[in-house]
C-alpha positions, 0 to 999 in steps of 0.5 A: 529675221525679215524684221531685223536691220542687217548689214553685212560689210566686207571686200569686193570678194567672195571668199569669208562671206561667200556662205554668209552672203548664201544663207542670206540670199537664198532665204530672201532675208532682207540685208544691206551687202555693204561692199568696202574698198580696201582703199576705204577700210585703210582710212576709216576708224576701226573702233573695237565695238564695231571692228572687233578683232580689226578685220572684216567681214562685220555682221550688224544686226540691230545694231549689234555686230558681229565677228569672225566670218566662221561665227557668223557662218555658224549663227547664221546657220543655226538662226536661219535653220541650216545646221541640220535637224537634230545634234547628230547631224549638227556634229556631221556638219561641223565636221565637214566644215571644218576640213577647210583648216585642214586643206582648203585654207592652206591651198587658198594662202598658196595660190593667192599669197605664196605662189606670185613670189616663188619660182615657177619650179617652186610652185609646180614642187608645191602643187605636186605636194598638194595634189599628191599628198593632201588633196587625194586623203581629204577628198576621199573622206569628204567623198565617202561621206557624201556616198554614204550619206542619209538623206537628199543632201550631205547631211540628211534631208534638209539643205545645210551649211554644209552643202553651201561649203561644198559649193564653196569649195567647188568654186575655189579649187575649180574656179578662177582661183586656183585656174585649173591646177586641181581640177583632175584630182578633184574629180578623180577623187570625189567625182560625185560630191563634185557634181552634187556641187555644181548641181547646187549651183545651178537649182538650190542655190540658184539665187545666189551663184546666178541672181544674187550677191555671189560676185562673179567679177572676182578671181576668189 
């Protein structure tokens, strides 16, 4: 993709971009990350060949955009070759991914949309029932498929998609975001995919949390 012109447009944030600003930094591939105030995207025209479903993020390539961040995540994934070595490990992937529907999509609408218009004992209601009830299921599936994985990363030998979404994961739930409220869960009931994670960060995926477009400025 070093030849194709790429511009990747959405928020001052991180959240539906943070795998696709990833797989593009730390491949190096050359892209324009065009952040949009939400004072400017409120006065620009969304035409449908460009603004397809009304939302951002947008993905152009030569011209051709490019809708829907979980799309974009996927033919990202497989252009830039991060969606495994052969269909086995490509299902496992998705798999993985997708458990973002089943638990990290509704924690992240709580804390960002719910929670500031709910009374305090309210909120501790809801949180206990995450951390109760959906927190510990969801991790410790993730955290058996990290232990008894094959290969060096979550899904064999190569690094995938699926190793950036644990990262993302890692950021939302330990992070800002969330400010703690997860934090003893999370590690009591997936320890090691957790570590595995926060190692990411740090080494693999060094050019992205650290030196690149990851924006470390915004609470999500």
């Amino acid at each position: 993709m070093d030849n194709d012109k790429i511009t990747l447009t959405y928020f001052p944030s991180n959240t539906k971009v943070l795998i696709t600003r990833c797989m593009l930094d730390i491949t190096k591939t050359p892209y324009t990350n065009n952040v949009m105030t939400y004072e400017e995207w409120g006065k620009i025209e969304k035409t449908c060949d460009k603004y397809e479903y009304g939302f951002l993020p947008v993905l152009e390539i030569n011209g051709k955009s490019y809708s829907q961040s979980k799309a974009i995540d996927t033919y990202l994934a497989r252009k830039l070759e991060f969606l495994g070595s052969n269909i086995e490990e490509e299902y496992e992937i998705n798999n993985i991914l997708n458990s973002q529907e089943d638990f990290l999509l509704p924690i992240i609408m709580f804390v960002v949309m719910e929670a500031p218009k709910l009374s305090k004992e309210e909120v501790e209601k809801k949180i206990k029932s995450f951390n109760d009830e959906l927190l510990p299921w969801i991790l410790a599936v993730l955290e058996r498929k990290f232990v008894n994985r094959k290969g060096k990363y979550f899904v064999g030998d190569k690094l995938s998609i699926a190793d950036i979404y644990i990262s993302a994961v890692s950021f939302l739930l330990l992070g800002k975001v969330c400010n703690k409220m997860f934090e003893e869960t999370c590690l009591k009931h997936a320890p090691k995919l957790f570590e595995f994670a926060e190692n990411l960060k740090t080494n693999e995926l060094k050019d992205y949390y650290v030196n690149g477009s990851f924006n470390k400025e915004s609470p999500y």
